[in-house]
Each structure stands twice: as C-alpha cells, then as structure tokens.
C-alpha positions in Angstrom: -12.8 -6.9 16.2 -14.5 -3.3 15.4 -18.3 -3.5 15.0 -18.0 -0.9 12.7 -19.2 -1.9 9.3 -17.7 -1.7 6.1 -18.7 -0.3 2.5 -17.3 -0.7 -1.0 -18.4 -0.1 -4.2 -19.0 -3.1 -6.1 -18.4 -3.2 -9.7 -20.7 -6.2 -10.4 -23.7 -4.7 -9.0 -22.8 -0.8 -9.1 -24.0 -0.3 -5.7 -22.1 0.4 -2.4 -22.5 -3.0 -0.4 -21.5 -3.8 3.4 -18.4 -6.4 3.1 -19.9 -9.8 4.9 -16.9 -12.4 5.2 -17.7 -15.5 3.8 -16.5 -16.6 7.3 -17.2 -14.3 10.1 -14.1 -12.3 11.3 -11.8 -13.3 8.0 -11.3 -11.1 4.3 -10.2 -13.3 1.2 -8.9 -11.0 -1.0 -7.2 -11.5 -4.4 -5.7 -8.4 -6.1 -4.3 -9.1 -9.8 -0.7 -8.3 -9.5 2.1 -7.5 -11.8 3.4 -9.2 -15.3 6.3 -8.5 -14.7 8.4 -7.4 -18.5 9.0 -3.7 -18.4 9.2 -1.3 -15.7 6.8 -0.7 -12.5 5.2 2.7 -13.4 3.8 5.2 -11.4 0.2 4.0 -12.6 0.6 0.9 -11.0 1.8 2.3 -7.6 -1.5 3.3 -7.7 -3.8 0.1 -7.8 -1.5 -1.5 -5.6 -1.2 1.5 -3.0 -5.4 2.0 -2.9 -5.4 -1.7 -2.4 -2.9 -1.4 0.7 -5.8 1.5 2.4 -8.5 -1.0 2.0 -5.5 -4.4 3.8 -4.5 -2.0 6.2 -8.0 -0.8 7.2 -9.1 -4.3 7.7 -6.3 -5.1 9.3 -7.1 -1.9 11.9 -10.6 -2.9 12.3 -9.5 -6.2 13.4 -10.1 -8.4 10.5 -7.9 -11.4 9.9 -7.1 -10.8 5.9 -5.6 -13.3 3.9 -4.2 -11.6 1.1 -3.2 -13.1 -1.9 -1.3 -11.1 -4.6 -0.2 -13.3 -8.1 2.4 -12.6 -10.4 2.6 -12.9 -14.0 5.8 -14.7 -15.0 5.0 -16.1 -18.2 2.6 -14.1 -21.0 3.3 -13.5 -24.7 4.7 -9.8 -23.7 7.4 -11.7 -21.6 8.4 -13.6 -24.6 8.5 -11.3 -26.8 10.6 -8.5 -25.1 12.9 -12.1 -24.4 13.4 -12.2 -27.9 13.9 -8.6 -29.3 16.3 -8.6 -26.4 18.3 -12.1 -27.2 17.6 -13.7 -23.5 15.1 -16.2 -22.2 11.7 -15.5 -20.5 12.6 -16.4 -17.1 15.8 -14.1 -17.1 13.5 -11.0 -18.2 10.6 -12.0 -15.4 13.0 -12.1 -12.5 14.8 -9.1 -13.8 11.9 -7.0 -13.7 10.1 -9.1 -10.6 13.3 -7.9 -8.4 12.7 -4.6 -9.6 9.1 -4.4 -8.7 9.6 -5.9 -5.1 12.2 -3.6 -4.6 9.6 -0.9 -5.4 7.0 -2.4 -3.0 9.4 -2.5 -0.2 9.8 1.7 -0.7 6.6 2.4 -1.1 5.4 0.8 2.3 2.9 -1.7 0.8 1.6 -4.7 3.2 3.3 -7.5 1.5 0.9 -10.1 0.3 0.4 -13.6 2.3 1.4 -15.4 -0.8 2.4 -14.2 -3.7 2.2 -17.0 -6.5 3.7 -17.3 -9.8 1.7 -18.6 -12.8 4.8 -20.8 -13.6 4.3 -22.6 -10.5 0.7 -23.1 -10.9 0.9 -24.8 -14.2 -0.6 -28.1 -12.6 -3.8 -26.3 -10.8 -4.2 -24.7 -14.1 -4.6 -27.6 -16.2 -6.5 -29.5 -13.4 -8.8 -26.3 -13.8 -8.8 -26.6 -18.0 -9.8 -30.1 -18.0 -13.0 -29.6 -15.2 -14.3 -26.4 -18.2 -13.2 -29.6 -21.1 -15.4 -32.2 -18.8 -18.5 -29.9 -18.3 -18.9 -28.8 -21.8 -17.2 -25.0 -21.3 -14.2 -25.5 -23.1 -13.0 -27.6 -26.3 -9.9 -28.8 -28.3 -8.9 -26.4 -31.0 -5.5 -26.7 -33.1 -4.3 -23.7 -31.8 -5.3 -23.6 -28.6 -8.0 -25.0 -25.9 -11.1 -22.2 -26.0 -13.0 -21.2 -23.4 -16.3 -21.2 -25.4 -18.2 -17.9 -24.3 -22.1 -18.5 -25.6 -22.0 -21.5 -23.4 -21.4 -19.4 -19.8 -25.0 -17.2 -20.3 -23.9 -14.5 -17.7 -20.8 -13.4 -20.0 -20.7 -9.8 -19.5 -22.3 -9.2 -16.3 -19.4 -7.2 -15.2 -18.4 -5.4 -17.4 -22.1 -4.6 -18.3 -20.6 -5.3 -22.6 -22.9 -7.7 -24.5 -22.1 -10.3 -26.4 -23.3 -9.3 -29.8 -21.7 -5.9 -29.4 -18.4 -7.6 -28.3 -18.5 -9.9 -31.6 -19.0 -6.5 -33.4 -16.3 -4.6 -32.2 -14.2 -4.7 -29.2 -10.9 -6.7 -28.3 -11.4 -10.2 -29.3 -9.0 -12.3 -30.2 -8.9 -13.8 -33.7 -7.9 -17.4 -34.6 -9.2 -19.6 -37.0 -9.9 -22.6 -35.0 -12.3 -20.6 -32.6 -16.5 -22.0 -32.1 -17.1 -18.2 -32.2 -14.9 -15.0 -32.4 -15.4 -13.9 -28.4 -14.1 -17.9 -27.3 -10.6 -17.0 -25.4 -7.8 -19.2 -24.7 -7.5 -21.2 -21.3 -4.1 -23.1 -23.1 -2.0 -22.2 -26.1 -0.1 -24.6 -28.2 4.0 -24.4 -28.5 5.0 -22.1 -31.0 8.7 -22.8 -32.1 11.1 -20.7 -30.0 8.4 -20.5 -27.2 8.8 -22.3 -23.7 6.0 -25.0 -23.3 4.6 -27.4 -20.6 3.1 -31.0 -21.2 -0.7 -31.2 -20.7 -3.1 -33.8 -21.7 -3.7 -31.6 -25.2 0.2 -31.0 -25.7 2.7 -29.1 -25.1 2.1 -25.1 -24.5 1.3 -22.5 -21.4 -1.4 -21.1 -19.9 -3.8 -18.0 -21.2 -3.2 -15.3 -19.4 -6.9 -15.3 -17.6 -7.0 -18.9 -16.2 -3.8 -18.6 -13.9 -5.9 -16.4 -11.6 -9.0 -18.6 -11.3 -6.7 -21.3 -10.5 -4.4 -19.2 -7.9 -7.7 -18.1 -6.2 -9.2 -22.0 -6.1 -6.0 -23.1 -4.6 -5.3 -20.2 -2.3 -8.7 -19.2 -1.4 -11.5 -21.3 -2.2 -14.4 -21.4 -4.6 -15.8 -18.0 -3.4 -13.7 -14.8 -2.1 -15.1 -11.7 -0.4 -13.1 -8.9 -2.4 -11.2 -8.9 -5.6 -9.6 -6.2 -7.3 -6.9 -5.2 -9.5 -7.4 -1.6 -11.9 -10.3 -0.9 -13.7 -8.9 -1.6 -17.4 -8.5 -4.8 -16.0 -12.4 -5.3 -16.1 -13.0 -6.5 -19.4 -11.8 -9.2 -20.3 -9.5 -10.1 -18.2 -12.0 -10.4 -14.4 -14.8 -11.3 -17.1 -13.1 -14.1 -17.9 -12.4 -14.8 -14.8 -15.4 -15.0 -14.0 -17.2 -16.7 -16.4 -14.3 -19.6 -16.4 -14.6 -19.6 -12.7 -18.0 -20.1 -12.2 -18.3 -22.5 -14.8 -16.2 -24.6 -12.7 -18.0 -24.3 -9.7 -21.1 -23.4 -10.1 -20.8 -20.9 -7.3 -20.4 -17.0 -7.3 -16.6 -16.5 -7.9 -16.4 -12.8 -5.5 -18.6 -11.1 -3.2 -17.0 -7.8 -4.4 -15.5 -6.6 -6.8 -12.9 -3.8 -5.8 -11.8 -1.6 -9.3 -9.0 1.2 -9.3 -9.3 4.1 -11.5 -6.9 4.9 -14.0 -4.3 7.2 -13.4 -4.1 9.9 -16.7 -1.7 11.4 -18.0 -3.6 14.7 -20.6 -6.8 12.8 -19.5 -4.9 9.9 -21.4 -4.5 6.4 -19.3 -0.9 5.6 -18.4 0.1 2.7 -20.4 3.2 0.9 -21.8 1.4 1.0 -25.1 1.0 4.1 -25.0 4.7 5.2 -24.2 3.6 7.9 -21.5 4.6 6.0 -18.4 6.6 7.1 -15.7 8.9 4.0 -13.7 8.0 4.6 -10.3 11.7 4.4 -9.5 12.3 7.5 -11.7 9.7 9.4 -9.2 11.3 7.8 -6.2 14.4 9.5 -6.7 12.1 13.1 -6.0 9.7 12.5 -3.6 9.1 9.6 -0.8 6.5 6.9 -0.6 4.5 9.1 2.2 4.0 11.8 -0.2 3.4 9.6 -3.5 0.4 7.8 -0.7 -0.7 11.7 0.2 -1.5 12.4 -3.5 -3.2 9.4 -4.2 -5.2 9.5 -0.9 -6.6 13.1 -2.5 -8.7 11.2 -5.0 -11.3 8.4 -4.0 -9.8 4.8 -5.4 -12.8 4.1 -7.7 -11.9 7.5 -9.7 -9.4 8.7 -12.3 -6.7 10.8 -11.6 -4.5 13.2 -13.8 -0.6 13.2 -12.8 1.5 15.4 -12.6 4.9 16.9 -10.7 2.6 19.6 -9.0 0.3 16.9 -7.6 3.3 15.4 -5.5 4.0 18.9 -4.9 1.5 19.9 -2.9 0.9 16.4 -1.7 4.4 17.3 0.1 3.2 20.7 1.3 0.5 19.4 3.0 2.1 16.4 4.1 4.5 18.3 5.7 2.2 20.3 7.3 0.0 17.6 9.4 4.3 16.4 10.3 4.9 20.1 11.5 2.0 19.9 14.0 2.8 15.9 15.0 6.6 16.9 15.4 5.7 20.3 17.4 3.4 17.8 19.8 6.1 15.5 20.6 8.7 17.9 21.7 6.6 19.9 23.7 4.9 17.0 25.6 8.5 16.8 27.0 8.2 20.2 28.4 4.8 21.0 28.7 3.1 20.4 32.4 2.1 17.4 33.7 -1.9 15.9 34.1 -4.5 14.4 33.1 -6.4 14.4 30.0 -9.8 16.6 30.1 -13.0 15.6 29.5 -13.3 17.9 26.5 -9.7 16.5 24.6 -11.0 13.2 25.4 -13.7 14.1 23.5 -12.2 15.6 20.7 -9.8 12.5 20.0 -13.1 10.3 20.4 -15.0 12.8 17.6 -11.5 13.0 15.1 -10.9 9.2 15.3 -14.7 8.5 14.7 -14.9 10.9 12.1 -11.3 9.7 10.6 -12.3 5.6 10.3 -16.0 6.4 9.3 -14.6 7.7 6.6 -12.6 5.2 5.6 -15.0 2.6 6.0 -17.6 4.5 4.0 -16.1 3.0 0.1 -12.3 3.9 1.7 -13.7 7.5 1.3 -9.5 8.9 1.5 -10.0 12.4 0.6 -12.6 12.9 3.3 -10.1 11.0 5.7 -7.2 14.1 5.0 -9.6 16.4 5.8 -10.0 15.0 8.9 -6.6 14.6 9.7 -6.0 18.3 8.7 -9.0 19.3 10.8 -7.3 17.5 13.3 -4.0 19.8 13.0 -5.7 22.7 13.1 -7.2 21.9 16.4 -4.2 20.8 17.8 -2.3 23.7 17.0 -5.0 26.2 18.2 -5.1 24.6 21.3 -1.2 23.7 21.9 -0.5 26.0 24.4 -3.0 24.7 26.7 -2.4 21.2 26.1 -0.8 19.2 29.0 2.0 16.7 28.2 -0.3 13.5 28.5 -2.6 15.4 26.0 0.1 16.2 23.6 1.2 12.9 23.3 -2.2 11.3 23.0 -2.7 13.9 20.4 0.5 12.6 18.9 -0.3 9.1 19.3 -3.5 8.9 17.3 -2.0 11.0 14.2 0.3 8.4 14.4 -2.3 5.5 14.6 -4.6 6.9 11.6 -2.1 7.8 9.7 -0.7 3.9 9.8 -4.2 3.2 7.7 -3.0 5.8 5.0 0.6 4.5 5.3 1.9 8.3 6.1 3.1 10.2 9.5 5.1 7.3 10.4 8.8 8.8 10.5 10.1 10.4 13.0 11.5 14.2 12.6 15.5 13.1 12.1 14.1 10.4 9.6 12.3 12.9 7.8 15.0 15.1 7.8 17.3 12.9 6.5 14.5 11.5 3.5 14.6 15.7 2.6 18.6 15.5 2.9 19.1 12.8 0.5 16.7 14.1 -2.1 18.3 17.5 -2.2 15.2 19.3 -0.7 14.6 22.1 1.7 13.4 21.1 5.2 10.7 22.9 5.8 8.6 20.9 8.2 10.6 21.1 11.3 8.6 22.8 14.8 10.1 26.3 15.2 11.2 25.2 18.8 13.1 22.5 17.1 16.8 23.8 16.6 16.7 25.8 19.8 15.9 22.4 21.7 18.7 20.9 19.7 21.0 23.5 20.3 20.3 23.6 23.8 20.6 20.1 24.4 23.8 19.8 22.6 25.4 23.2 24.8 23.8 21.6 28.0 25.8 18.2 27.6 29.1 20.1 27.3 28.6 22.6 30.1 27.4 19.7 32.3 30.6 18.0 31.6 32.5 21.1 31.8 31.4 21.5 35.3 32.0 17.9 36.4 35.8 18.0 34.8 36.3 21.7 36.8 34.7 19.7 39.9 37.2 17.0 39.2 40.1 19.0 39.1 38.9 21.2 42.5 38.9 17.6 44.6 42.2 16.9 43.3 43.6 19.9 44.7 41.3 19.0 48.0 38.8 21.7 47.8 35.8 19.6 48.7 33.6 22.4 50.2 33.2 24.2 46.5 33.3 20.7 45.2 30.5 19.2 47.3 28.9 22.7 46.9 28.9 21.9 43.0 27.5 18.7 43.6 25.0 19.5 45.6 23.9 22.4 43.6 23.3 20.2 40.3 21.7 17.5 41.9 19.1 20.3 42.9 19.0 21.1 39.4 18.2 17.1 38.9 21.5 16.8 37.7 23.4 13.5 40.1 26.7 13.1 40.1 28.4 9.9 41.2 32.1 9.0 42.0 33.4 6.0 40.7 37.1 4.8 40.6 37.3 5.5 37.1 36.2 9.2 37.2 32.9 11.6 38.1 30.0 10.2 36.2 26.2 12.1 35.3 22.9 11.6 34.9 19.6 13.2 34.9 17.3 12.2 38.0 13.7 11.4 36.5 10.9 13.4 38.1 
C-alpha cells in the first residue's frame, strides 16, 4: 500500500482530517444512493461521479475499499408517482432502477460491493427500531413509531442547526401523535392503498432515514471511516442517521463525513421539485462519460457548480487536448528511436505523478490534478521530438494510469473516434501524423501483396533469378516471404 496519506474535509468537524481506517489497510464507505421514481439527472451524476475519484483513489493507493451503495426502493415519492400513474410501487422502482444502472455502466462508475435495497432490509430495520424502542429513543405513536429527538443531546452536530431553531422553522414533519414537532419516523403505519410489512407495532414500512443505519450495521459495522452522499442530504436525512445510529450503539457512527456540492442551475440547485433537471441520459446522447467526468473534475467536490452546455464544451476541448498529446505519443513510440529512458524524463515522470496524486490526496483536490495533467502535455509535446520510443510510451503509460483515478484518457484513438462518430461530432483530436500513418499503412499492405502476387506469377513462368531477387530484396526491407503449398505468404521480421 502507498504511504502517502490521505485528506478530506469533514463535514462534522469542518476541518480537513487524515483518513485513519478503522482497520489498518481497509476503507468502509457508505454513499446514500438513489430512490429510484423519476429520472437519473445530471445532478446526481455528480455525487456519484466525485464519489468514484475518492473509490478509485483508494483503490490506486492500495486500499482495500469495501464500498457499499443502497437503494431506495420503497418511500412515499415511489408510491405516489405508482398511483398518479395506475401501477404498483415495485413496477415504478425497477423501472427507474434499470434505468439508473444503465446510466452507471456509461458513465464508468466503480460499481458498489453491494448494493442493497431497503425492501430487503425490512428485518435489520425493525431489529434496529425495537433496540431505539428498548433504550428509551423511540416510542409507539398511532401513526407511526418516532424517533424522539430531545432524547439524543448531540441532535444537530452536523448539520451545525439547533434544535429550538429547527422547532421554529425548518422541515419538520407534522403529525399529531408526535412527543415534540422535530421527532421523525423510524416506521409508518399502513395507509389504505399503501404496501405494508408486519412488525411487532403493525403493519407499515420503514422511514426513509433508518434503512441506512441498518444497511451500514449489517454491511459494515457499528463505525465506518467515510460516508457521503450530496450535501442537501445533510440535514435531516445523515442527522438522523446519525442521531438513530448512535443511539443504538453508543459509538460514533462515521469517521468522516464526505458531502458533494450541489450542482446549480441560475445559481438554483437541480431538483425534481424544482422541475429544472436534466436526465443524464438526455446529456449522454451529446457528450461521453470522459467529458461529463472532465467538467466535474474542474470544480473541487465539496463546492457548487453552475451547469451548463458550454461547461461540457470546453470540458471536451480540453479533454481532447491532453488525448491529442497521449495519441501523438503512442504512434510515434512506434517510430521514434530506440533507448533508454534519461535521467532527467525519469525525473519528470517521478515530479508529474507526485505532483498529480498529492493532489488528489490533498481533499481529492481535482482541479489542481487537470492542471497537472495539462502541465504534463505541454511538456510532452515540447519535448516530443527528442523523446525516444521507451520514453514516449512511459510518457503514454502514466497519462493513462492517472487518468484511470479521474476515470478519463482511457480510450484508445479508433474508440474515440468512433464515440465522436456516433454523436454526430467533428473529430478533432486526432495526432497530425495520424491519417498519413493510416494511409500509409493501408497502401503498404497492398503493394506488399502486389509484389508477392507479381513474384508469384514470375516463378510460374520459371524466372527464379528476378523472383529470388524480389525475395531477397524485401526480406532486406524486413519484409519475409515464405512458400507454402497453398501460395507465397508475408510477414514483417521484428527488429
């Protein structure tokens, strides 16, 4: 494993903190995934894309990460969209849960080590309910069992919101049946036309907040070294979390927490609710994953950051211009002259990969990463002409390596082409000794077989002096011809 050491900002204490595994070598981390009854919007790509630097990193730096993403399969926006639209909650959570891995899967996300469902975790959950019931956090109401909030003293310690303020003002949910107006629900009671579980206090379903503390209890244990999810998920859903969580245990329920800024649209948050968002499909069908990753590399995770189509424009541009300089190395390393790499490039890869993960590991400091990258392609391209093949390709090599933390500069040039092709876009990116070598390549095939159908035809009218001549002439070229039964066969010597 790397001994380089590893900084976030944590939300609980506001500070930037070195990560220290709860066990030496291994990352617990729970992200809140998706509830899954409308669309995957490009606001979501987000969280989950800034979460896949930080997996990947750790993954780089040698960590064994257990990574545990949840989804949100049963919640009263599920059942109500199930009933404007005349079908059942199940058939609208797997519609839209299809749609969302199919979105993971092209954007290049790390696919969690298990994924859970809430409905599967019904049992942990009320297992969970009963332990807050038995040590005088939670009570009986007719409407639902409360989590009752005076009782945990810490309430608020994330989201920095106190309790009399909350009681004044914010988003509290009211019932009738409630100790006091901040208490929330760890189980609602059936409603008619709603699906329902048996439990010790009657048939219902879990609040939305208590199917994570009992996915991360079952999954990962009492305490966890990161969890995240986006920052409007602060309060009240992680305080919940962890005032429920810790009132079980008795322990600290994460080391760090790990928040994603908001992606804006007119300095407005992207939300459902307020009917601005954009399906990340929709944007899918313009740009690629790479250059959706590129523009949210540009802004450090813990910020804000305003969309819009020119971002992913020049997210492109640039993109394309650290792929012109990776593309231009790995042809020309097939040309170029053959040695060893220099003291001097050895030491310029040691300082850009240095620089590159430093700044990753610095609060996932992405912006800063680009530049190094870009910093990179400028001195590769200043000094391609006196590069040797070996140092081309070790050039080529470690864009390829550090860009595998970002989750960009990992297609090659046809695959590139071919992602520009099918969106209708100019190709722009390609080396400028590109289509000569293609072209040349392509002409040398058919003179080569040209020449070994003339020879062909020269030893069938016997002339074997200009025949052996031919042969002997190519293979000096590094061109070796052999003469099988079937016919004159080719192939290029290696040197």
């Amino acid at each position: 494993m790397s001994k380089v050491k590893v900084y976030l900002t944590d939300t609980l204490t506001g500070e930037k903190v070195e990560l220290k595994p709860v066990e030496p070598g291994k990352v617990k981390i729970y992200f809140c995934g998706p509830t899954v009854y409308d669309h995957c919007h490009i606001g979501h790509a987000k969280a989950y894309i800034q979460c896949d630097f930080l997996i990947r990193l750790l993954k780089y730096l040698g960590y064994e990460v257990k990574y545990i993403r949840n989804v949100t399969d049963i919640d009263d926006k599920i059942i109500k969209r199930a009933q404007r639209e005349g079908k059942t909650p199940f058939e609208i959570a797997y519609k839209f849960y299809r749609e969302f891995a199919d979105v993971e899967r092209e954007l290049k996300l790390i696919p969690p080590d298990v994924e859970p469902f809430a409905t599967a975790h019904i049992p942990d959950m009320i297992q969970l309910i009963q332990t807050l019931i038995d040590k005088g956090y939670a009570y009986v109401g007719k409407t639902a069992v409360w989590f009752h909030v005076p009782k945990f003293k810490d309430y608020g310690k994330l989201s920095k919101i106190k309790l009399k303020d909350l009681v004044a003002g914010a988003r509290i949910e009211p019932a009738p049946d409630k100790k006091h107006p901040a208490d929330f629900a760890l189980w609602k009671f059936q409603k008619p036309g709603e699906p329902a579980w048996p439990s010790p206090w009657g048939p219902g379903r879990p609040g939305w907040h208590i199917e994570c503390s009992a996915m991360v209890l079952k999954h990962l244990g009492e305490t966890i070294d990161i969890h995240g999810g986006g920052a409007d998920l602060i309060f009240p859903h992680h305080e919940n979390e962890i005032a429920q969580s810790e009132a079980a245990t008795g322990k600290p329920f994460a080391n760090i927490w790990f928040h994603v800024g908001l992606l804006q649209i007119k300095k407005e948050k992207m939300s459902k609710s307020l009917g601005n968002i954009i399906p990340v499909k929709e944007v899918l069908k313009r740009y690629d994953a790479e250059t959706i990753r590129y523009a949210y590399a540009t802004t450090h995770f813990r910020k804000p950051l305003e969309f819009s189509w020119d971002l992913l424009d020049q997210a492109e541009k640039s993109l394309n211009g650290l792929y012109s300089v990776l593309f231009e190395l790995e042809i020309n390393a097939s040309k170029a002259k053959h040695g060893e790499i220099r003291k001097e490039i050895k030491e310029a890869l040691e300082f850009f990969k240095n620089e590159f993960i430093n700044a990753m590991a610095d609060d996932l400091n992405t912006p800063k990463a680009l530049s190094v990258l870009h910093e990179m392609a400028n001195y590769a391209r200043k000094n391609m002409n006196n590069f040797n093949a070996k140092e081309m390709r070790e050039f080529a090599k470690l864009f390829r390596e550090l860009g595998w933390i970002l989750g960009i500069l990992q297609q090659s040039l046809e695959e590139r082409i071919q992602e520009f092709k099918r969106r209708g876009k100019i190709v722009d990116f390609v080396p400028s000794g590109y289509i000569q070598h293609e072209i040349a390549g392509k002409f040398t095939e058919r003179l080569i077989k040209l020449i070994v159908d003339v020879r062909s035809e020269l030893r069938k009218r016997k002339m074997y002096d200009i025949a052996d001549k031919i042969r002997d002439e190519l293979r000096n070229m590094g061109i070796v011809l052999e003469d099988m039964k079937e016919g004159t066969r080719w192939k290029i010597m290696r040197i």
